[in-house]
VEXDREN-2710 file (C-alpha; in Angstrom, 1 decimal):
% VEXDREN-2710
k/r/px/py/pz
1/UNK/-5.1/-19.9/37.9
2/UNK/-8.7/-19.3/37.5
3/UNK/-11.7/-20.8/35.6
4/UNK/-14.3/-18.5/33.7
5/UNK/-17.7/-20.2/33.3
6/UNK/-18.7/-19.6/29.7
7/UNK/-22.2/-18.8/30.6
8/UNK/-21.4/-16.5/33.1
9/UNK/-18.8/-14.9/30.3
10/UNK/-21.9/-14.4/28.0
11/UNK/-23.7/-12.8/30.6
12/UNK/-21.2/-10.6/31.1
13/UNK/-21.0/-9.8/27.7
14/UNK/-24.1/-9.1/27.3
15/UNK/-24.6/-6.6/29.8
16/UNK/-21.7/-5.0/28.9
17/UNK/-23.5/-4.8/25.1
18/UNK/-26.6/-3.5/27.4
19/UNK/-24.2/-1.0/29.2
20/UNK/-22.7/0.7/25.6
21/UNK/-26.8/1.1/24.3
22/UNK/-27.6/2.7/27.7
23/UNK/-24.2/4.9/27.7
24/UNK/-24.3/6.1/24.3
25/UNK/-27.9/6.3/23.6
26/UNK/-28.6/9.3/22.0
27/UNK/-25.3/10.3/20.6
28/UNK/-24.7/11.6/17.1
29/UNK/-22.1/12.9/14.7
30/UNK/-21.0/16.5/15.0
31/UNK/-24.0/18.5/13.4
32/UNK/-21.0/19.6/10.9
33/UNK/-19.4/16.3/10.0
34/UNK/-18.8/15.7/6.7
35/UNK/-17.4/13.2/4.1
36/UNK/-16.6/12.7/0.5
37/UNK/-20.0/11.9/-1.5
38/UNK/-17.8/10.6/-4.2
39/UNK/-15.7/7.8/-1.9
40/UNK/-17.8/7.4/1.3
41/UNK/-21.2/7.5/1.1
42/UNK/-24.2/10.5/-0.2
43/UNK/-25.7/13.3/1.7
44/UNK/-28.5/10.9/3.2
45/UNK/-25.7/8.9/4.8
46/UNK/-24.5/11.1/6.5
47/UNK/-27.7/12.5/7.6
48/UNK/-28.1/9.3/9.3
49/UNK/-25.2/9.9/11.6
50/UNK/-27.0/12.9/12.9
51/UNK/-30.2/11.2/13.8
52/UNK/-29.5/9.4/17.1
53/UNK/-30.3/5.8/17.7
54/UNK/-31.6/4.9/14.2
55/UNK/-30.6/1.4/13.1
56/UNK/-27.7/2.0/10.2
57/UNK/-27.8/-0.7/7.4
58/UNK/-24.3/-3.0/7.4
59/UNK/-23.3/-1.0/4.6
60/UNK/-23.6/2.1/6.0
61/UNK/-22.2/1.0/9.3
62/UNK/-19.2/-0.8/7.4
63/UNK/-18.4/2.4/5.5
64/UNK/-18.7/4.6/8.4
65/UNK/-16.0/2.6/11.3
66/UNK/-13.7/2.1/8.5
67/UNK/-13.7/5.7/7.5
68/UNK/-10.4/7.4/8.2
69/UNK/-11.1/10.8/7.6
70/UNK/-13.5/12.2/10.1
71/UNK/-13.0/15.6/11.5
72/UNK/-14.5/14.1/14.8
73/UNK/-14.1/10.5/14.5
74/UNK/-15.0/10.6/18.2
75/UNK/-18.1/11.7/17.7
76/UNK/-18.7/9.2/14.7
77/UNK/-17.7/6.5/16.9
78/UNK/-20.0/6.9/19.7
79/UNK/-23.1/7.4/17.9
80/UNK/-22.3/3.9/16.2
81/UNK/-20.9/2.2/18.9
82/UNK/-23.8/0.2/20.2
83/UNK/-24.4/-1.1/17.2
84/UNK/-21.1/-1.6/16.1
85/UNK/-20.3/-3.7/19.2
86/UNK/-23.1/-5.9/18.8
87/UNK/-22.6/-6.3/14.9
88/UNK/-18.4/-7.6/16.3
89/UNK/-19.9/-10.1/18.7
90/UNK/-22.5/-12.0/16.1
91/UNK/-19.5/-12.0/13.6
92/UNK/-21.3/-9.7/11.5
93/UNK/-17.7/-7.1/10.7
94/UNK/-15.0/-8.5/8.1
95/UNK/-11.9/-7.4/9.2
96/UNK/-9.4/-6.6/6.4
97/UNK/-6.1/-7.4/8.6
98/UNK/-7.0/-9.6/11.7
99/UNK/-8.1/-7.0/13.8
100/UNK/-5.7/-4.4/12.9
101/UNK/-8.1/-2.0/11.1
102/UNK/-11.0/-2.6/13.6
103/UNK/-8.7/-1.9/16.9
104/UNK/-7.7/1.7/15.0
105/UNK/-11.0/2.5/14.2
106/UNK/-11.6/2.5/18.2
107/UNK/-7.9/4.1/18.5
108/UNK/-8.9/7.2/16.5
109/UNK/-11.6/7.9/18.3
110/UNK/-9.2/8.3/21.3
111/UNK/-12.0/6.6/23.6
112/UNK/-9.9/6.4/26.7
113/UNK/-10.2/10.4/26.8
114/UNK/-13.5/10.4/27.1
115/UNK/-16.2/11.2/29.7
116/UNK/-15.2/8.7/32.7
117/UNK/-18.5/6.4/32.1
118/UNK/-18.3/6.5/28.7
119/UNK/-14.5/5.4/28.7
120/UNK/-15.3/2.7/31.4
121/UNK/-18.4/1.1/29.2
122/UNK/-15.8/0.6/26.0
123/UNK/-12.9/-1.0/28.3
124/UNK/-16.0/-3.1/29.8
125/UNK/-17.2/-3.9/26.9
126/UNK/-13.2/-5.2/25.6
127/UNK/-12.5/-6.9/28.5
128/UNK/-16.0/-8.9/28.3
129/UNK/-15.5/-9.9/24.6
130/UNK/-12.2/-11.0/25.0
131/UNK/-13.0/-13.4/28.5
132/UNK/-15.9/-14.6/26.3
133/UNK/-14.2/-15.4/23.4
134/UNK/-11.2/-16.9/25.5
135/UNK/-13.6/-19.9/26.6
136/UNK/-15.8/-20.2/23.3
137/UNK/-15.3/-22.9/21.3
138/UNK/-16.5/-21.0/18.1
139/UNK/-15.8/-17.8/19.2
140/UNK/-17.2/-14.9/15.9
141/UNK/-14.1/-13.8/15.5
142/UNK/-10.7/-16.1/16.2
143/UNK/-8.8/-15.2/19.3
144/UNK/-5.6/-13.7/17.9
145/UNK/-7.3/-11.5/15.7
146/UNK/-9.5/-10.2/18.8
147/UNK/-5.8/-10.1/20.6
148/UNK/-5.0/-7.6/17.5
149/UNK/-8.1/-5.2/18.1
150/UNK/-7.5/-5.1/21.7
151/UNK/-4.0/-4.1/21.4
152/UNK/-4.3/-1.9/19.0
153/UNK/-7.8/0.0/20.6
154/UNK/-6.1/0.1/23.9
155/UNK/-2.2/0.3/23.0
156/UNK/-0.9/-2.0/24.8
157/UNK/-1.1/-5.7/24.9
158/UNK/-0.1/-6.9/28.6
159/UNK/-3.8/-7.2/29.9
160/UNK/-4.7/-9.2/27.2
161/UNK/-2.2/-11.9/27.5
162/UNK/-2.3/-11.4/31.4
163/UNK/-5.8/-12.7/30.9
164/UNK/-5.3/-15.4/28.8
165/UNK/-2.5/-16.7/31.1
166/UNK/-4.3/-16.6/34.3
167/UNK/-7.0/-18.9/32.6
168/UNK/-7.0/-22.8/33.7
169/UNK/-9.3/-23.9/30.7
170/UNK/-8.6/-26.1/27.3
171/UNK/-10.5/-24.4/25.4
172/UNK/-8.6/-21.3/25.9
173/UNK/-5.3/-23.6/25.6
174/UNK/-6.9/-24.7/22.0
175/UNK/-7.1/-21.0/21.2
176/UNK/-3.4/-20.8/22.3
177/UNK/-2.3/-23.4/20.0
178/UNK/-3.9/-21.9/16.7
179/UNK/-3.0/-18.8/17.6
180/UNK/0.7/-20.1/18.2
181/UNK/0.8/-21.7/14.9
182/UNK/-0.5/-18.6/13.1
183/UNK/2.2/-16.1/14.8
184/UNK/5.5/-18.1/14.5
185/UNK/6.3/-17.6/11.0
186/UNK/6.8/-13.7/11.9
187/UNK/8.2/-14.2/14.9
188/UNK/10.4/-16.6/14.3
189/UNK/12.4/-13.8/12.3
190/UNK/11.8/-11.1/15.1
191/UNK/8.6/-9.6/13.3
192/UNK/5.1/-8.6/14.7
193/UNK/2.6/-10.9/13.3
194/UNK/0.7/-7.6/12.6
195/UNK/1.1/-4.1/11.7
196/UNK/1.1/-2.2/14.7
197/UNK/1.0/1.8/14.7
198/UNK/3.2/2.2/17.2
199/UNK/5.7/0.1/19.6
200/UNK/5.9/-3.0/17.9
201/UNK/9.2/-4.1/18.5
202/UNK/8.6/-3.8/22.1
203/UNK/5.2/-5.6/21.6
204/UNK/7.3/-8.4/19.2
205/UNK/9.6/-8.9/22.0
206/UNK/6.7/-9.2/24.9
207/UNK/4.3/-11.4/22.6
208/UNK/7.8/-13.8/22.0
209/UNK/8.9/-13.7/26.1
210/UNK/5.4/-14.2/26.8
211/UNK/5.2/-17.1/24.6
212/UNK/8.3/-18.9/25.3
213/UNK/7.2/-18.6/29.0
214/UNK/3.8/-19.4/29.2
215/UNK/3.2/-21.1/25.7
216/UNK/4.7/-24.9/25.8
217/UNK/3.2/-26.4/29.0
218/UNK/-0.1/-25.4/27.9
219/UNK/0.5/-26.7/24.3
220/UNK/1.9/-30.1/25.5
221/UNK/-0.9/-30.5/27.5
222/UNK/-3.4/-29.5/24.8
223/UNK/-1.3/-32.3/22.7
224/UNK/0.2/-29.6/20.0
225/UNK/2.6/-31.2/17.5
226/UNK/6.4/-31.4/18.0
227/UNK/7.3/-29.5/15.4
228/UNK/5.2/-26.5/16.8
229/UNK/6.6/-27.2/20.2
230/UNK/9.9/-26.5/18.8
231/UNK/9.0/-23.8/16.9
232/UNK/8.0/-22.1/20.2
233/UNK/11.3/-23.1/21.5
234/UNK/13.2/-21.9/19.4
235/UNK/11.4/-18.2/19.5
236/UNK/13.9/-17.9/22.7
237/UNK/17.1/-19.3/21.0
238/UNK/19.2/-16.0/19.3
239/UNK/21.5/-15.9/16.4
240/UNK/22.5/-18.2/14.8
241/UNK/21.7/-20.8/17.1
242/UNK/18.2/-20.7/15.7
243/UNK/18.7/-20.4/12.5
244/UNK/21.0/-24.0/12.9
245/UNK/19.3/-25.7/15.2
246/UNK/18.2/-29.4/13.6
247/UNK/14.6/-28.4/14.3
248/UNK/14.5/-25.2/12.2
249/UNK/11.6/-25.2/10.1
250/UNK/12.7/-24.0/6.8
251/UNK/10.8/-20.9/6.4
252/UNK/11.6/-19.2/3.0
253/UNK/11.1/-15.1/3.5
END
């Protein structure tokens, strides 16, 4: 078990922040990008994304990560990835689905096949937010939707528990508890508690294991209610077993 300082997680964070404005400065969109005036955004716009390192207004940066249609959405994403990352950190991006649409707006941009540095200051910059957040009392953005944009920026979701389960710290146990109570409805009845765009039955099925495992000590000791506690318990009971088990919370789906 280890302990993570929350100061020294905000320092971290911050340089990794430091590290993406150093890495991508001077990037821009492809000089030929384009995008629908009519749904996206006007000629100046997109001008904008061809000037390097000029401040975009939220607007502008909103409609440009959550843009689907980029010819080189790659190119799109690095020249407003400094900014973008700092605008996630101070809470300033509104999610549509808890995390989902933010994580494929890094997924798209197929950042893991890029230049070695540049790859290395994005999974930094991931793996700072998420230790930060884990041991934030208030973190910007609530733990299992940050869970949801790593997995689905990265494709996979093992680090991120990994983390969370190596931590000896309440406040991340606190985090596990709300999170707990906001997944179980879904996976009580073997479902993803988000839309992943690929693997997530296997994802279901480590979330659940991981969770039936790790989940209850923590949660007794953070002083969770029973009927969460069971809830949890019964995510590892099959068949009908769980559907007739006294405790059973009476979902209606």
């Amino acid at each position: 078990m280890t302990r993570i300082d929350q100061r020294r997680a905000r320092r971290r964070l911050d340089a990794a922040l430091d590290g993406l404005a150093v890495t991508f400065r001077g990037m821009t969109a492809h000089p030929d990008e384009t995008n629908c005036a009519c749904h996206w955004g006007s000629a100046e716009d997109l001008a904008q994304l061809k000037v390097a390192d000029a401040e975009l207004d939220p607007d502008l940066l909103s409609r440009t990560w959550r843009a689907v249609d980029w010819t080189d959405h790659a190119s799109v994403l690095r020249r407003i990835l400094p900014q973008f990352a700092s605008a996630l950190v101070g809470g300033l991006v509104e999610p549509y689905f808890d995390g989902e649409d933010i994580g494929r707006s890094f997924a798209r941009g197929h950042w893991q096949q890029w230049p070695a540095e540049q790859a290395a200051a994005v999974e930094e910059f991931l793996r700072a937010w998420w230790a930060c957040a884990l041991v934030d009392p208030d973190p910007a953005m609530p733990v299992h939707e940050l869970l949801v944009l790593n997995t689905e920026a990265t494709g996979t979701l093992s680090p991120w528990l990994g983390t969370w389960e190596a931590l000896d710290d309440p406040v991340a146990d606190r985090h596990l508890a709300e999170a707990a109570a906001h997944w179980e409805y879904d996976l009580l009845v073997d479902q993803l508690p988000w839309y992943a765009w690929e693997q997530g039955e296997e994802m279901c099925a480590e979330l659940t294991a991981w969770l039936v495992r790790h989940a209850p000590p923590r949660l007794r000791a953070h002083g969770a209610p029973e009927d969460l506690l069971h809830r949890i318990r019964l995510l590892g009971v099959t068949g009908p077993d769980r559907w007739d088990d006294p405790h059973w919370p009476g979902h209606r789906y």
